[in-house]
N, C-alpha and C positions, 0 to 999 in steps of 0.2 A: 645215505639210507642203509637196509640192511637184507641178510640174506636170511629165507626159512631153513632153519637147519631143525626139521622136524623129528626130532631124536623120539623114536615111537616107546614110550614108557607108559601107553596104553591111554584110550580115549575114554571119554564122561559116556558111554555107552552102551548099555546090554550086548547089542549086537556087534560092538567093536572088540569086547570084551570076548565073549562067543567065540569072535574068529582067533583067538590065541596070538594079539597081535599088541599085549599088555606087559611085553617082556621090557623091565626095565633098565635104563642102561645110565649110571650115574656120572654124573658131570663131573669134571675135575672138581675137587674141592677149592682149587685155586681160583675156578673160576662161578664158583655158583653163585646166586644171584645175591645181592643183598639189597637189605630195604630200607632206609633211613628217614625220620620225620624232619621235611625241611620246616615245616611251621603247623600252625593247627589244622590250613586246608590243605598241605601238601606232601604226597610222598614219592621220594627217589626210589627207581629199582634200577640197578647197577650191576651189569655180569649175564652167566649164562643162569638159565631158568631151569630147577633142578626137583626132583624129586617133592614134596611136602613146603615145596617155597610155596601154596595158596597160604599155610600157617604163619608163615613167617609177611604173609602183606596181610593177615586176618591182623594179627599183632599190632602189625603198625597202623590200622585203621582204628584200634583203640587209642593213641599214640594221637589222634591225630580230629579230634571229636568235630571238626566242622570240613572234613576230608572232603575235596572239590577236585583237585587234582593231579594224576599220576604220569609222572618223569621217566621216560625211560631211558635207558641207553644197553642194548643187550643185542650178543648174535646170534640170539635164538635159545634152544634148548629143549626140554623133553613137553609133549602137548598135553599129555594129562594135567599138570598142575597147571597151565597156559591158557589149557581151556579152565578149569575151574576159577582162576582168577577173573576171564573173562565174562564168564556167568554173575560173576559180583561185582562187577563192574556192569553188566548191562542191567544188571538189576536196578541200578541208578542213572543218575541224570550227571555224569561225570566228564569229565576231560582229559586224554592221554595223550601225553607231549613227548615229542624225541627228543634226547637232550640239543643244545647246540655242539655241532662238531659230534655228535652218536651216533648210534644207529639201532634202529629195530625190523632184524633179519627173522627170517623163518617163523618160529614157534611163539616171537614176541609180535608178531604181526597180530595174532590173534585177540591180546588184547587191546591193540590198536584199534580194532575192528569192532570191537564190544562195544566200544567208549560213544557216548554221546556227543562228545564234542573231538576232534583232531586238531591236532597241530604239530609244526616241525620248524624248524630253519633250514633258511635256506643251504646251511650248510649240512645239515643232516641228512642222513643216509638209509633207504625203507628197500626190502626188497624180498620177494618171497618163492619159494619153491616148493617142491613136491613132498612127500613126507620118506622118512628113511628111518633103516634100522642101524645098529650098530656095535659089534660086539664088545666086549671090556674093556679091550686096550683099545678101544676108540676109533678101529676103521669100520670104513663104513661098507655095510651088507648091498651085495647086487640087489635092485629093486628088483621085488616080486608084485604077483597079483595082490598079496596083503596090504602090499604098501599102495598101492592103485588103490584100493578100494579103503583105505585110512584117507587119504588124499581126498577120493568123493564125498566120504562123511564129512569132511575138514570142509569143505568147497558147499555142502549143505548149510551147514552152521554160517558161514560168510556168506549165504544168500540170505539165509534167513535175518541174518544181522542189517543187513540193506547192504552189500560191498558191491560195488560196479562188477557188470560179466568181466570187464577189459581185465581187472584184476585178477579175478578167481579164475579163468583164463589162463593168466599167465602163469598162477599158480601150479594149475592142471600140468599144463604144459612143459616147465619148468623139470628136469632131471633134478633130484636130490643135492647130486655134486655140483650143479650151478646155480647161481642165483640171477632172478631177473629183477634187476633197479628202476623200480617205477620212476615215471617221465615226470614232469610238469603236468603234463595231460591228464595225466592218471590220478595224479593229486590232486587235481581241480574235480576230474569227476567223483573223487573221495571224499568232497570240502574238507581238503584239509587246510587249514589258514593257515600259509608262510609268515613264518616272524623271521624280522630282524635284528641280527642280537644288536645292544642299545652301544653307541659309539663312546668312547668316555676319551672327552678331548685333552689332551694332554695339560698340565697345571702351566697358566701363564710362566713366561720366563722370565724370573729375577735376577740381573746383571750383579754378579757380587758388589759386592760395597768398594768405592774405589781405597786406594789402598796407596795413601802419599810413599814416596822414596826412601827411605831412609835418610834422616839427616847428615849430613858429614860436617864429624865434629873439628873438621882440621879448619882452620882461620883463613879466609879468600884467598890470602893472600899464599901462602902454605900449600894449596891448591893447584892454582897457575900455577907458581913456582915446580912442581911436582913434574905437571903435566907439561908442560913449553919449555921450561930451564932448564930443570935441575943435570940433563945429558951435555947441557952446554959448558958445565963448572963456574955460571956464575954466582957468585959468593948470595946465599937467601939475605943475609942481614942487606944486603944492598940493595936488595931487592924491597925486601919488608919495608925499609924506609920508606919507600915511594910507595907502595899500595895501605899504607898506614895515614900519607896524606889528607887532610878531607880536601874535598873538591878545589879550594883555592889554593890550596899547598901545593897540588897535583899542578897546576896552571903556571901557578910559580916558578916552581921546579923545569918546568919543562924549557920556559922561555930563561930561566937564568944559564940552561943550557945550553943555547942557541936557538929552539924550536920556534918556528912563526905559528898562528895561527892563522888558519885559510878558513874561506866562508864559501859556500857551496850550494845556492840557493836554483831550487825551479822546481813546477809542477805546487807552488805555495808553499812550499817546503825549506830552510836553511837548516844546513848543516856546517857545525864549525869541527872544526880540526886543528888537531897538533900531532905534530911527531916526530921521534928519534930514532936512531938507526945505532945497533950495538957496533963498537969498533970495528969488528969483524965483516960486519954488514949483513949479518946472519939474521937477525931480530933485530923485527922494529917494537916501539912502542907507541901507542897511540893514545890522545883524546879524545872522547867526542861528547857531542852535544845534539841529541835530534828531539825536537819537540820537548823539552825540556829533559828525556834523558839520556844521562850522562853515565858514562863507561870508558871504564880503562881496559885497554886490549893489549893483548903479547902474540904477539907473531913468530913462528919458526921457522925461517924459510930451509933450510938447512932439513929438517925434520918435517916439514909441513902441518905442526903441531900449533895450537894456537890457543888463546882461551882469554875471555872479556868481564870484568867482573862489575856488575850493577853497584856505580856509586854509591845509593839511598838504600841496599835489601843486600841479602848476605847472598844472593845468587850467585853462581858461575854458570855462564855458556863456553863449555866446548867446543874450539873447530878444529877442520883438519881441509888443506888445501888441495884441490881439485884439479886436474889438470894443470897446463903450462902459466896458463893464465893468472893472475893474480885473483884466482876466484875462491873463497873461503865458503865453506859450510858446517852444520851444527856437525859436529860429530856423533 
């Protein structure tokens, strides 16, 4: 909400006129108000409320030919032009909203007050005080009896507008230099309707596109060798021979070696088996056969480097061994 920072640049009235209490004191130019046409029924006012700004929202009410309702967000500023806005605003059947995350303090209270309709979020920030003077460079004047009696007139006009005692009250009440932040309470007896600003759910999440490996252009067999051999210094072409076999080559090979083949059957499952063991006893070589597939594997016990190539698909599976145990997994 906001605070009345009623910078006295003189009231809409003979008598306030009369009491010499019309001295104007201009707004920073940094921050004086401005007024923007959000659509044809809508206008923003934005900043502090300054001198001849009723001109400057006359303007935008041309700007704006089916104008229903004004946006504010302001911490106040001088009550002559504040009030005169507010007079053309009551003059209609209109709606003045604080922005969400704003506030309308002091001097913009007024025409919050005018408006036929109110509204705020819940995030917005309303709050009003007693009227004050203030000289050039911007401090503010000890309150006098003038400003009391600015203050009464000000406190007339919000009775006359319909504004709750509890309000104009606090206004009274309310020192220049503080401001008092109306409650909940105070807003309900103001019917002001609390908005919600609207939630905007974030865009479903889309998983990138998967994104295959890169191929490796080296030959299966070029592979293993790389990864299990090649620290061993056994010869690739020796190697290559045998991973060049197709499957009954491979079988062949094994058994004109010496290799038996074992059958390993349980759980409805047989697995057959071959294998060799290098001179050394460092790496073995193996067959297998589960559920019709079939792979040739290299073992490095030496390194605990390992790796099985898919007879039928240019695959390699990498392993690397696990503890004491003869236990292999994927690398």
């Amino acid at each position: 909400m906001t605070t009345l920072r009623n910078t006295v640049s003189g009231f809409a009235s003979a008598a306030a006129m009369a009491l010499g209490l019309a001295t104007f004191v201009p707004a920073k130019p940094a921050l004086a108000a401005t007024f923007a046409t959000t659509d044809a029924a809508t206008i923003t006012m934005t900043g502090e409320i300054d001198l001849s700004d009723e001109q400057k929202f006359l303007a935008a009410r041309r700007n704006a030919p089916n104008f229903r309702k004004l946006v504010v967000n302001s911490p106040g500023g001088s009550i002559f032009p504040a009030y005169l806005i507010g007079k053309d605003l009551r003059a209609g059947s209109y709606e003045v909203q604080v922005a969400n995350n704003g506030e309308c303090v002091s001097a913009c209270t007024l025409l919050f007050a005018a408006a036929a309709e109110r509204s705020a979020y819940s995030s917005s920030r309303i709050a009003v005080h007693s009227a004050s003077t203030f000289e050039a460079d911007g401090t503010r004047n000890p309150e006098t009896d003038k400003d009391l009696v600015i203050t009464a007139r000000i406190a007339r006009s919000l009775k006359d507008w319909g504004t709750p005692p509890v309000i104009i009250g606090k206004m009274i009440g309310t020192p220049g230099e503080e401001a008092a932040i109306l409650t909940d309470s105070d807003l309900q007896a103001w019917n002001v309707r609390i908005l919600t600003a609207r939630y905007a759910p974030p865009p479903p999440y889309t998983s990138p596109p998967a994104i295959p490996p890169p191929t490796d252009p080296r030959p299966k067999g070029q592979r293993i060798y790389d990864f299990a051999l090649a620290s061993e210094g056994t010869p690739m072409s020796t190697f290559s021979e045998i991973i060049d076999y197709s499957w009954t080559g491979k079988v062949e090979y094994f058994m004109s070696m010496g290799a038996h083949i074992t059958k390993d059957c349980g759980g409805g499952t047989c697995k057959y088996r071959s294998g060799l063991w290098s001179p050394n006893q460092q790496v073995r070589y193996y067959l297998q056969n589960v559920h019709g597939q079939r792979v040739f594997c290299v073992k490095n016990y030496r390194t605990g480097l390992g790796a099985c190539a898919i007879q039928d698909t240019d695959e390699v599976v990498y392993l690397r061994k696990v503890g004491a145990n003869d236990r292999w997994v994927k690398a």
